[in-house]
ZADOZA-801716 format. One record per residue (C-alpha): residue number from 1; chain; x, y, z. Coordinates in nm, 3 decimals. Layout:
ZADOZA-801716
pt seq=NUM mol=A u=X v=Y w=Z
...
END
This chain:
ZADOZA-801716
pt seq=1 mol=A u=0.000 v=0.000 w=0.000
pt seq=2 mol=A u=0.147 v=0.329 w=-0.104
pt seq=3 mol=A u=0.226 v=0.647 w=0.144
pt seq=4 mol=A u=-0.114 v=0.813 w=-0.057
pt seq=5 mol=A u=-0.343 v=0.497 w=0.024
pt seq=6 mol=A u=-0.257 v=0.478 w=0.390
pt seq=7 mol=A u=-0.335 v=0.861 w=0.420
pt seq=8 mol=A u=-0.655 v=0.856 w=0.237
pt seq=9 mol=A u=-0.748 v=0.548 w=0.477
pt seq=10 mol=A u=-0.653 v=0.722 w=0.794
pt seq=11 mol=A u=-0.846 v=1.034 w=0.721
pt seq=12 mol=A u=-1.168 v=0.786 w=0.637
pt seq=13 mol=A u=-1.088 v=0.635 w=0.971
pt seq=14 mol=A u=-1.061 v=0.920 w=1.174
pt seq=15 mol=A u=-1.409 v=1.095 w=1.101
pt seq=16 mol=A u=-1.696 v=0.970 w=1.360
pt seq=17 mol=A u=-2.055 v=0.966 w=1.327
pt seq=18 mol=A u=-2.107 v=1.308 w=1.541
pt seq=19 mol=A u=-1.971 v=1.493 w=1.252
pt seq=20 mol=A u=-2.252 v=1.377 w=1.032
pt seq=21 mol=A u=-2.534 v=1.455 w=1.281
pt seq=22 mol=A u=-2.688 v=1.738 w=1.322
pt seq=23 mol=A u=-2.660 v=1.773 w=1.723
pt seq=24 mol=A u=-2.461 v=2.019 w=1.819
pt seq=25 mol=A u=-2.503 v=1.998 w=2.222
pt seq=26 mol=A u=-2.758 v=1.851 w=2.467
pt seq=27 mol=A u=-2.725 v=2.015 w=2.756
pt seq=28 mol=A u=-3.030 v=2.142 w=3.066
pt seq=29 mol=A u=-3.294 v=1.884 w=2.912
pt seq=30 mol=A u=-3.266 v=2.017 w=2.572
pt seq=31 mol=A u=-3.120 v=1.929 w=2.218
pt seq=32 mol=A u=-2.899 v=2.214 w=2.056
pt seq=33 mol=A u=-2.919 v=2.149 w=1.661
pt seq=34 mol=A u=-2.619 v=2.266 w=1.425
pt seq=35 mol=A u=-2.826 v=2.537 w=1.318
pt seq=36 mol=A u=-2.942 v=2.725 w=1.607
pt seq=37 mol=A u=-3.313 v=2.576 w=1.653
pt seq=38 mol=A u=-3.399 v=2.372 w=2.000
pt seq=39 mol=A u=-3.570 v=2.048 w=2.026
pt seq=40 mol=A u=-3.682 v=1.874 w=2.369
pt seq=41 mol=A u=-3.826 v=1.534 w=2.393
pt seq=42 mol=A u=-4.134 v=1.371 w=2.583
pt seq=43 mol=A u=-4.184 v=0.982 w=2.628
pt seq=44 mol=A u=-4.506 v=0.955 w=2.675
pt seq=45 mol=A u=-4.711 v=0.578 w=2.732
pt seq=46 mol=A u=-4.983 v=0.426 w=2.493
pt seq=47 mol=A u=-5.332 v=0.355 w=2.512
pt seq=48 mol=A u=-5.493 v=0.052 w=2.440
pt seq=49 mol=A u=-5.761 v=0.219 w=2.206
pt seq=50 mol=A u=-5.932 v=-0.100 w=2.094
pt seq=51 mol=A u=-6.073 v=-0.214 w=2.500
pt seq=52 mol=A u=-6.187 v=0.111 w=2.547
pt seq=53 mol=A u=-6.590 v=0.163 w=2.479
pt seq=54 mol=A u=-6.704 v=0.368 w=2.229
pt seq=55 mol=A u=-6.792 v=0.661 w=2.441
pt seq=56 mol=A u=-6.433 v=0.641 w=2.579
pt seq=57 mol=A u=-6.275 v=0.615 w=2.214
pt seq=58 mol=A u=-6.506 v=0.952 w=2.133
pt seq=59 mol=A u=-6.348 v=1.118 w=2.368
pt seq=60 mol=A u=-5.984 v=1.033 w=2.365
pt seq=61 mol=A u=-6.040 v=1.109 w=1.962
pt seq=62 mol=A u=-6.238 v=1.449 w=2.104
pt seq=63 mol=A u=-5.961 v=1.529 w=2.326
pt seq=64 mol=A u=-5.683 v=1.451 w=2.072
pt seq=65 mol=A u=-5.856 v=1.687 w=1.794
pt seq=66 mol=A u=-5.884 v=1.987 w=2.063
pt seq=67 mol=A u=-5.505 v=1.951 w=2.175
pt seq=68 mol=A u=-5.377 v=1.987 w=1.802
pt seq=69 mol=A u=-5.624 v=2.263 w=1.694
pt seq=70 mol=A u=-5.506 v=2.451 w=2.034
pt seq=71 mol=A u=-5.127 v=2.416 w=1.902
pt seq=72 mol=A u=-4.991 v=2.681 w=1.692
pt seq=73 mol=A u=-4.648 v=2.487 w=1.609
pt seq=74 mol=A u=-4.551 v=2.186 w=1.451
pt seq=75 mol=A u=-4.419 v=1.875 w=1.631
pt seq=76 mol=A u=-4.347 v=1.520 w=1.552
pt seq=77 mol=A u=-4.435 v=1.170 w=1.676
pt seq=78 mol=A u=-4.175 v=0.904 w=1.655
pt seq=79 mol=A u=-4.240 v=0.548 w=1.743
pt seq=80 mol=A u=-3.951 v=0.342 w=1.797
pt seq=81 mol=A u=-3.894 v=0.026 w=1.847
pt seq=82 mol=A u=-3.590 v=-0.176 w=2.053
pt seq=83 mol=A u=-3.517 v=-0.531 w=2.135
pt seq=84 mol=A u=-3.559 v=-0.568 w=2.491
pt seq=85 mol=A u=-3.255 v=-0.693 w=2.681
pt seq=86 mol=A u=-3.379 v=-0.926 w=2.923
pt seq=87 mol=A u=-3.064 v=-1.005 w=3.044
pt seq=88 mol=A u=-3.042 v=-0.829 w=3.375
pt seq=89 mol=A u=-3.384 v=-0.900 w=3.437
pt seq=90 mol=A u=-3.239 v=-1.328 w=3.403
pt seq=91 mol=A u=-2.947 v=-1.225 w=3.659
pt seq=92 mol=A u=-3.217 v=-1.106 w=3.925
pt seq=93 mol=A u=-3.399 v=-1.423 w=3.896
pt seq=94 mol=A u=-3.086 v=-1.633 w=3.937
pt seq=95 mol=A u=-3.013 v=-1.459 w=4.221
pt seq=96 mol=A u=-3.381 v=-1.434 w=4.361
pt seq=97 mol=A u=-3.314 v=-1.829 w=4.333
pt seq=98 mol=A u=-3.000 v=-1.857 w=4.518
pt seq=99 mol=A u=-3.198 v=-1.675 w=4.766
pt seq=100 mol=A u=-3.450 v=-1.915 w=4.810
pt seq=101 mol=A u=-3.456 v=-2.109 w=5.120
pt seq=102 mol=A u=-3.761 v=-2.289 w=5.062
pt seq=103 mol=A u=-3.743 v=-2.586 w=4.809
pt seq=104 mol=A u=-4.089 v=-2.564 w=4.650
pt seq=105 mol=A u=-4.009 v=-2.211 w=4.514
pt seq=106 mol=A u=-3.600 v=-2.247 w=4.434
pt seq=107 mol=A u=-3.768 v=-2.533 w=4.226
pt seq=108 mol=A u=-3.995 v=-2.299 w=4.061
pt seq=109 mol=A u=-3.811 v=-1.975 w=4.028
pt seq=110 mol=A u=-3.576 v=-2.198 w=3.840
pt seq=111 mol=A u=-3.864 v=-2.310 w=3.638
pt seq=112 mol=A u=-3.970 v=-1.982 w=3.559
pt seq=113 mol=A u=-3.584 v=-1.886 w=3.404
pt seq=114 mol=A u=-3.595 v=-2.180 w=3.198
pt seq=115 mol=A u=-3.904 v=-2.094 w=3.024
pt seq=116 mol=A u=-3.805 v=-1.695 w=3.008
pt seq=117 mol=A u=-3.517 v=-1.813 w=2.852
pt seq=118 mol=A u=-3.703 v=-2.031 w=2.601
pt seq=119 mol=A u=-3.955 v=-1.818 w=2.510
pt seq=120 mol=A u=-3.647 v=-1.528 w=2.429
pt seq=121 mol=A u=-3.493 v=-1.789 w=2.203
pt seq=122 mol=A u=-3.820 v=-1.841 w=2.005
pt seq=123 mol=A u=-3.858 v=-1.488 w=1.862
pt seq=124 mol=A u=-3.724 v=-1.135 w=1.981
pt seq=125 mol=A u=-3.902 v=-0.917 w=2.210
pt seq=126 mol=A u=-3.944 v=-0.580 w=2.123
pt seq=127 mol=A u=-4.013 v=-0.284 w=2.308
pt seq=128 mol=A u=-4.197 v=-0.014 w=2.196
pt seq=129 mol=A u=-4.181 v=0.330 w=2.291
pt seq=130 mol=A u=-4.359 v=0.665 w=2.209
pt seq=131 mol=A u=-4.162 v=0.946 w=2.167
pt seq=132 mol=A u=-4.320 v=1.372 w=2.100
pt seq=133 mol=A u=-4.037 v=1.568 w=1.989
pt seq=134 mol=A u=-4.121 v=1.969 w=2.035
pt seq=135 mol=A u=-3.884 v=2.227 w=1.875
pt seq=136 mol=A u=-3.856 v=2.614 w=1.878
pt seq=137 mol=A u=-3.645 v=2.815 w=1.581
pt seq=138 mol=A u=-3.540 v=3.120 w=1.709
pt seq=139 mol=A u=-3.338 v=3.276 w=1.438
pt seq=140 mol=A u=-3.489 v=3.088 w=1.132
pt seq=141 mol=A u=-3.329 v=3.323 w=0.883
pt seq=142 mol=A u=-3.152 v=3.560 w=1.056
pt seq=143 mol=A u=-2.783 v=3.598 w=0.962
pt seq=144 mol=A u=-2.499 v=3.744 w=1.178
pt seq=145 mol=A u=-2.377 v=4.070 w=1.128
pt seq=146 mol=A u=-1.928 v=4.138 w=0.971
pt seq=147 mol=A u=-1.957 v=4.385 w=1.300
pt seq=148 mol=A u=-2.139 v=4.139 w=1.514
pt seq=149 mol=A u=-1.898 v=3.864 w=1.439
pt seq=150 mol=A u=-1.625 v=4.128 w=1.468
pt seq=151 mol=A u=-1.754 v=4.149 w=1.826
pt seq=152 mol=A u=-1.747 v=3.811 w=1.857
pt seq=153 mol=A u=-1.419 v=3.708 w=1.786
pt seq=154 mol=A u=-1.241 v=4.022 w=1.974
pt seq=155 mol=A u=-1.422 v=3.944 w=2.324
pt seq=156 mol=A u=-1.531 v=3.553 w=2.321
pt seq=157 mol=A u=-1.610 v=3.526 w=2.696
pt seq=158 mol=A u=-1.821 v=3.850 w=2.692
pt seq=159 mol=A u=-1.960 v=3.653 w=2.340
pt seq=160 mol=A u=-2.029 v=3.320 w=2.537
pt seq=161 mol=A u=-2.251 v=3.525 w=2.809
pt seq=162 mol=A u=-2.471 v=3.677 w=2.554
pt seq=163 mol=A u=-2.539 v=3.336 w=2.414
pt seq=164 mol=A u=-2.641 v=3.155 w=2.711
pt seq=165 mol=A u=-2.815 v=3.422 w=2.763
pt seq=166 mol=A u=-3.038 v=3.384 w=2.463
pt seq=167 mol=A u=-3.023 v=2.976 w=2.496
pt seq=168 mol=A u=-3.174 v=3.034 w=2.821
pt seq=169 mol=A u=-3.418 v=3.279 w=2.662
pt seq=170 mol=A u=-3.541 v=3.060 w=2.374
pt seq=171 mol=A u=-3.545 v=2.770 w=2.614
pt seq=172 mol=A u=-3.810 v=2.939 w=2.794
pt seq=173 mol=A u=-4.028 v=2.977 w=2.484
pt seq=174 mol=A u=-3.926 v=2.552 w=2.436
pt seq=175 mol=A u=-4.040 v=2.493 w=2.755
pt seq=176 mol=A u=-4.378 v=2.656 w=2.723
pt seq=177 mol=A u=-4.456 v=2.460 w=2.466
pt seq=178 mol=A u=-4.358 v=2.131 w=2.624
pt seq=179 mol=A u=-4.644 v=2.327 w=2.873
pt seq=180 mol=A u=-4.900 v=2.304 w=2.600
pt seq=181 mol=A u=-4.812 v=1.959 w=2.479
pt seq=182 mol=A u=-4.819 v=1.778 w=2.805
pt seq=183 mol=A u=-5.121 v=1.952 w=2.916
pt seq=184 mol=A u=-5.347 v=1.855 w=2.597
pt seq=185 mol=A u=-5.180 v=1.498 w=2.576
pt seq=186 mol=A u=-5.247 v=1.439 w=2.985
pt seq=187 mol=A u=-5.560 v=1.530 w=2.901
pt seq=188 mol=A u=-5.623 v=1.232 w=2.677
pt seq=189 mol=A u=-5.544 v=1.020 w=2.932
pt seq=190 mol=A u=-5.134 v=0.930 w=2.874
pt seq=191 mol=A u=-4.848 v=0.977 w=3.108
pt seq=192 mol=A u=-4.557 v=1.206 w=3.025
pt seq=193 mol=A u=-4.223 v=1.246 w=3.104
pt seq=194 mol=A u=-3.943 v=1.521 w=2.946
pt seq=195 mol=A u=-3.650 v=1.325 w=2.905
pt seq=196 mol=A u=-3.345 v=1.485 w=3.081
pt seq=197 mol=A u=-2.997 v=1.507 w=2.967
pt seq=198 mol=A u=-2.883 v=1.177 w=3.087
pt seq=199 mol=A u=-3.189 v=0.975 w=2.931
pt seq=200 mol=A u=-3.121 v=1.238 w=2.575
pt seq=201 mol=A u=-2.773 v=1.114 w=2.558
pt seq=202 mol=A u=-2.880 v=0.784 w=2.652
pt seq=203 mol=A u=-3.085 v=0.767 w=2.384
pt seq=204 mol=A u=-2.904 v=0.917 w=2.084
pt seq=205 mol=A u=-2.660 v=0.717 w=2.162
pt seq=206 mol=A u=-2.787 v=0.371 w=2.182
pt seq=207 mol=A u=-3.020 v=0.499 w=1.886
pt seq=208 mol=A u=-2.661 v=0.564 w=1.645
pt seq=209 mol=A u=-2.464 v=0.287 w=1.785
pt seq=210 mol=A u=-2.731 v=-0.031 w=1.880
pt seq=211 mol=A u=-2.449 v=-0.282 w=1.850
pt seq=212 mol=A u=-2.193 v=-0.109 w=2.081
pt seq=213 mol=A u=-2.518 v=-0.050 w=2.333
pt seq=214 mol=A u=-2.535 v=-0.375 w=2.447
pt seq=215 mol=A u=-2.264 v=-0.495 w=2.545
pt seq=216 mol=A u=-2.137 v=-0.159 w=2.663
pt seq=217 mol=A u=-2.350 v=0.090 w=2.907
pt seq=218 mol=A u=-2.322 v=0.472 w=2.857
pt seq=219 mol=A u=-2.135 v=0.662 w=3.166
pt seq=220 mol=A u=-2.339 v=0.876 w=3.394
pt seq=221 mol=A u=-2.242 v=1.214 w=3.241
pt seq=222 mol=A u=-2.359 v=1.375 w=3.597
pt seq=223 mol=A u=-2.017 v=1.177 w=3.749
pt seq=224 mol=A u=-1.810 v=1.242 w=3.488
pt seq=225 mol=A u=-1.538 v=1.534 w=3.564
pt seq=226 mol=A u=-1.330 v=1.674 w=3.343
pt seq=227 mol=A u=-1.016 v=1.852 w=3.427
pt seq=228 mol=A u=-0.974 v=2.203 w=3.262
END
Protein backbone atom coordinates (compact mmCIF):
# COMPACT_ATOMS: atom_id res chain seq x y z
CA UNK A 1 0.00 0.00 0.00
CA UNK A 2 1.47 3.29 -1.04
CA UNK A 3 2.26 6.47 1.44
CA UNK A 4 -1.14 8.13 -0.57
CA UNK A 5 -3.43 4.97 0.24
CA UNK A 6 -2.57 4.78 3.90
CA UNK A 7 -3.35 8.61 4.20
CA UNK A 8 -6.55 8.56 2.37
CA UNK A 9 -7.48 5.48 4.77
CA UNK A 10 -6.53 7.22 7.94
CA UNK A 11 -8.46 10.34 7.21
CA UNK A 12 -11.68 7.86 6.37
CA UNK A 13 -10.88 6.35 9.71
CA UNK A 14 -10.61 9.20 11.74
CA UNK A 15 -14.09 10.95 11.01
CA UNK A 16 -16.96 9.70 13.60
CA UNK A 17 -20.55 9.66 13.27
CA UNK A 18 -21.07 13.08 15.41
CA UNK A 19 -19.71 14.93 12.52
CA UNK A 20 -22.52 13.77 10.32
CA UNK A 21 -25.34 14.55 12.81
CA UNK A 22 -26.88 17.38 13.22
CA UNK A 23 -26.60 17.73 17.23
CA UNK A 24 -24.61 20.19 18.19
CA UNK A 25 -25.03 19.98 22.22
CA UNK A 26 -27.58 18.51 24.67
CA UNK A 27 -27.25 20.15 27.56
CA UNK A 28 -30.30 21.42 30.66
CA UNK A 29 -32.94 18.84 29.12
CA UNK A 30 -32.66 20.17 25.72
CA UNK A 31 -31.20 19.29 22.18
CA UNK A 32 -28.99 22.14 20.56
CA UNK A 33 -29.19 21.49 16.61
CA UNK A 34 -26.19 22.66 14.25
CA UNK A 35 -28.26 25.37 13.18
CA UNK A 36 -29.42 27.25 16.07
CA UNK A 37 -33.13 25.76 16.53
CA UNK A 38 -33.99 23.72 20.00
CA UNK A 39 -35.70 20.48 20.26
CA UNK A 40 -36.82 18.74 23.69
CA UNK A 41 -38.26 15.34 23.93
CA UNK A 42 -41.34 13.71 25.83
CA UNK A 43 -41.84 9.82 26.28
CA UNK A 44 -45.06 9.55 26.75
CA UNK A 45 -47.11 5.78 27.32
CA UNK A 46 -49.83 4.26 24.93
CA UNK A 47 -53.32 3.55 25.12
CA UNK A 48 -54.93 0.52 24.40
CA UNK A 49 -57.61 2.19 22.06
CA UNK A 50 -59.32 -1.00 20.94
CA UNK A 51 -60.73 -2.14 25.00
CA UNK A 52 -61.87 1.11 25.47
CA UNK A 53 -65.90 1.63 24.79
CA UNK A 54 -67.04 3.68 22.29
CA UNK A 55 -67.92 6.61 24.41
CA UNK A 56 -64.33 6.41 25.79
CA UNK A 57 -62.75 6.15 22.14
CA UNK A 58 -65.06 9.52 21.33
CA UNK A 59 -63.48 11.18 23.68
CA UNK A 60 -59.84 10.33 23.65
CA UNK A 61 -60.40 11.09 19.62
CA UNK A 62 -62.38 14.49 21.04
CA UNK A 63 -59.61 15.29 23.26
CA UNK A 64 -56.83 14.51 20.72
CA UNK A 65 -58.56 16.87 17.94
CA UNK A 66 -58.84 19.87 20.63
CA UNK A 67 -55.05 19.51 21.75
CA UNK A 68 -53.77 19.87 18.02
CA UNK A 69 -56.24 22.63 16.94
CA UNK A 70 -55.06 24.51 20.34
CA UNK A 71 -51.27 24.16 19.02
CA UNK A 72 -49.91 26.81 16.92
CA UNK A 73 -46.48 24.87 16.09
CA UNK A 74 -45.51 21.86 14.51
CA UNK A 75 -44.19 18.75 16.31
CA UNK A 76 -43.47 15.20 15.52
CA UNK A 77 -44.35 11.70 16.76
CA UNK A 78 -41.75 9.04 16.55
CA UNK A 79 -42.40 5.48 17.43
CA UNK A 80 -39.51 3.42 17.97
CA UNK A 81 -38.94 0.26 18.47
CA UNK A 82 -35.90 -1.76 20.53
CA UNK A 83 -35.17 -5.31 21.35
CA UNK A 84 -35.59 -5.68 24.91
CA UNK A 85 -32.55 -6.93 26.81
CA UNK A 86 -33.79 -9.26 29.23
CA UNK A 87 -30.64 -10.05 30.44
CA UNK A 88 -30.42 -8.29 33.75
CA UNK A 89 -33.84 -9.00 34.37
CA UNK A 90 -32.39 -13.28 34.03
CA UNK A 91 -29.47 -12.25 36.59
CA UNK A 92 -32.17 -11.06 39.25
CA UNK A 93 -33.99 -14.23 38.96
CA UNK A 94 -30.86 -16.33 39.37
CA UNK A 95 -30.13 -14.59 42.21
CA UNK A 96 -33.81 -14.34 43.61
CA UNK A 97 -33.14 -18.29 43.33
CA UNK A 98 -30.00 -18.57 45.18
CA UNK A 99 -31.98 -16.75 47.66
CA UNK A 100 -34.50 -19.15 48.10
CA UNK A 101 -34.56 -21.09 51.20
CA UNK A 102 -37.61 -22.89 50.62
CA UNK A 103 -37.43 -25.86 48.09
CA UNK A 104 -40.89 -25.64 46.50
CA UNK A 105 -40.09 -22.11 45.14
CA UNK A 106 -36.00 -22.47 44.34
CA UNK A 107 -37.68 -25.33 42.26
CA UNK A 108 -39.95 -22.99 40.61
CA UNK A 109 -38.11 -19.75 40.28
CA UNK A 110 -35.76 -21.98 38.40
CA UNK A 111 -38.64 -23.10 36.38
CA UNK A 112 -39.70 -19.82 35.59
CA UNK A 113 -35.84 -18.86 34.04
CA UNK A 114 -35.95 -21.80 31.98
CA UNK A 115 -39.04 -20.94 30.24
CA UNK A 116 -38.05 -16.95 30.08
CA UNK A 117 -35.17 -18.13 28.52
CA UNK A 118 -37.03 -20.31 26.01
CA UNK A 119 -39.55 -18.18 25.10
CA UNK A 120 -36.47 -15.28 24.29
CA UNK A 121 -34.93 -17.89 22.03
CA UNK A 122 -38.20 -18.41 20.05
CA UNK A 123 -38.58 -14.88 18.62
CA UNK A 124 -37.24 -11.35 19.81
CA UNK A 125 -39.02 -9.17 22.10
CA UNK A 126 -39.44 -5.80 21.23
CA UNK A 127 -40.13 -2.84 23.08
CA UNK A 128 -41.97 -0.14 21.96
CA UNK A 129 -41.81 3.30 22.91
CA UNK A 130 -43.59 6.65 22.09
CA UNK A 131 -41.62 9.46 21.67
CA UNK A 132 -43.20 13.72 21.00
CA UNK A 133 -40.37 15.68 19.89
CA UNK A 134 -41.21 19.69 20.35
CA UNK A 135 -38.84 22.27 18.75
CA UNK A 136 -38.56 26.14 18.78
CA UNK A 137 -36.45 28.15 15.81
CA UNK A 138 -35.40 31.20 17.09
CA UNK A 139 -33.38 32.76 14.38
CA UNK A 140 -34.89 30.88 11.32
CA UNK A 141 -33.29 33.23 8.83
CA UNK A 142 -31.52 35.60 10.56
CA UNK A 143 -27.83 35.98 9.62
CA UNK A 144 -24.99 37.44 11.78
CA UNK A 145 -23.77 40.70 11.28
CA UNK A 146 -19.28 41.38 9.71
CA UNK A 147 -19.57 43.85 13.00
CA UNK A 148 -21.39 41.39 15.14
CA UNK A 149 -18.98 38.64 14.39
CA UNK A 150 -16.25 41.28 14.68
CA UNK A 151 -17.54 41.49 18.26
CA UNK A 152 -17.47 38.11 18.57
CA UNK A 153 -14.19 37.08 17.86
CA UNK A 154 -12.41 40.22 19.74
CA UNK A 155 -14.22 39.44 23.24
CA UNK A 156 -15.31 35.53 23.21
CA UNK A 157 -16.10 35.26 26.96
CA UNK A 158 -18.21 38.50 26.92
CA UNK A 159 -19.60 36.53 23.40
CA UNK A 160 -20.29 33.20 25.37
CA UNK A 161 -22.51 35.25 28.09
CA UNK A 162 -24.71 36.77 25.54
CA UNK A 163 -25.39 33.36 24.14
CA UNK A 164 -26.41 31.55 27.11
CA UNK A 165 -28.15 34.22 27.63
CA UNK A 166 -30.38 33.84 24.63
CA UNK A 167 -30.23 29.76 24.96
CA UNK A 168 -31.74 30.34 28.21
CA UNK A 169 -34.18 32.79 26.62
CA UNK A 170 -35.41 30.60 23.74
CA UNK A 171 -35.45 27.70 26.14
CA UNK A 172 -38.10 29.39 27.94
CA UNK A 173 -40.28 29.77 24.84
CA UNK A 174 -39.26 25.52 24.36
CA UNK A 175 -40.40 24.93 27.55
CA UNK A 176 -43.78 26.56 27.23
CA UNK A 177 -44.56 24.60 24.66
CA UNK A 178 -43.58 21.31 26.24
CA UNK A 179 -46.44 23.27 28.73
CA UNK A 180 -49.00 23.04 26.00
CA UNK A 181 -48.12 19.59 24.79
CA UNK A 182 -48.19 17.78 28.05
CA UNK A 183 -51.21 19.52 29.16
CA UNK A 184 -53.47 18.55 25.97
CA UNK A 185 -51.80 14.98 25.76
CA UNK A 186 -52.47 14.39 29.85
CA UNK A 187 -55.60 15.30 29.01
CA UNK A 188 -56.23 12.32 26.77
CA UNK A 189 -55.44 10.20 29.32
CA UNK A 190 -51.34 9.30 28.74
CA UNK A 191 -48.48 9.77 31.08
CA UNK A 192 -45.57 12.06 30.25
CA UNK A 193 -42.23 12.46 31.04
CA UNK A 194 -39.43 15.21 29.46
CA UNK A 195 -36.50 13.25 29.05
CA UNK A 196 -33.45 14.85 30.81
CA UNK A 197 -29.97 15.07 29.67
CA UNK A 198 -28.83 11.77 30.87
CA UNK A 199 -31.89 9.75 29.31
CA UNK A 200 -31.21 12.38 25.75
CA UNK A 201 -27.73 11.14 25.58
CA UNK A 202 -28.80 7.84 26.52
CA UNK A 203 -30.85 7.67 23.84
CA UNK A 204 -29.04 9.17 20.84
CA UNK A 205 -26.60 7.17 21.62
CA UNK A 206 -27.87 3.71 21.82
CA UNK A 207 -30.20 4.99 18.86
CA UNK A 208 -26.61 5.64 16.45
CA UNK A 209 -24.64 2.87 17.85
CA UNK A 210 -27.31 -0.31 18.80
CA UNK A 211 -24.49 -2.82 18.50
CA UNK A 212 -21.93 -1.09 20.81
CA UNK A 213 -25.18 -0.50 23.33
CA UNK A 214 -25.35 -3.75 24.47
CA UNK A 215 -22.64 -4.95 25.45
CA UNK A 216 -21.37 -1.59 26.63
CA UNK A 217 -23.50 0.90 29.07
CA UNK A 218 -23.22 4.72 28.57
CA UNK A 219 -21.35 6.62 31.66
CA UNK A 220 -23.39 8.76 33.94
CA UNK A 221 -22.42 12.14 32.41
CA UNK A 222 -23.59 13.75 35.97
CA UNK A 223 -20.17 11.77 37.49
CA UNK A 224 -18.10 12.42 34.88
CA UNK A 225 -15.38 15.34 35.64
CA UNK A 226 -13.30 16.74 33.43
CA UNK A 227 -10.16 18.52 34.27
CA UNK A 228 -9.74 22.03 32.62
Amino acid sequence: MSKKEKKSSSKKVSHSTQEFLDIAEIKDDTVIMKDGTLRALILVSSINFSLKSEDEQNAIIASYVRFLNNLDFIFQIVIQSRELNIGAYIEYLKNKEKEQTNKLLKMQTSEYVEYIKELTSIGKIMNKRFYVVVPYNPLSDKRKSFFSSLREALSPIKSLKLQEKKFQRFKKMLDRRISSVTTGLESMGVSTVRLDTQSLIELYYKTYNPDTAKNQELADVRKLRVDI
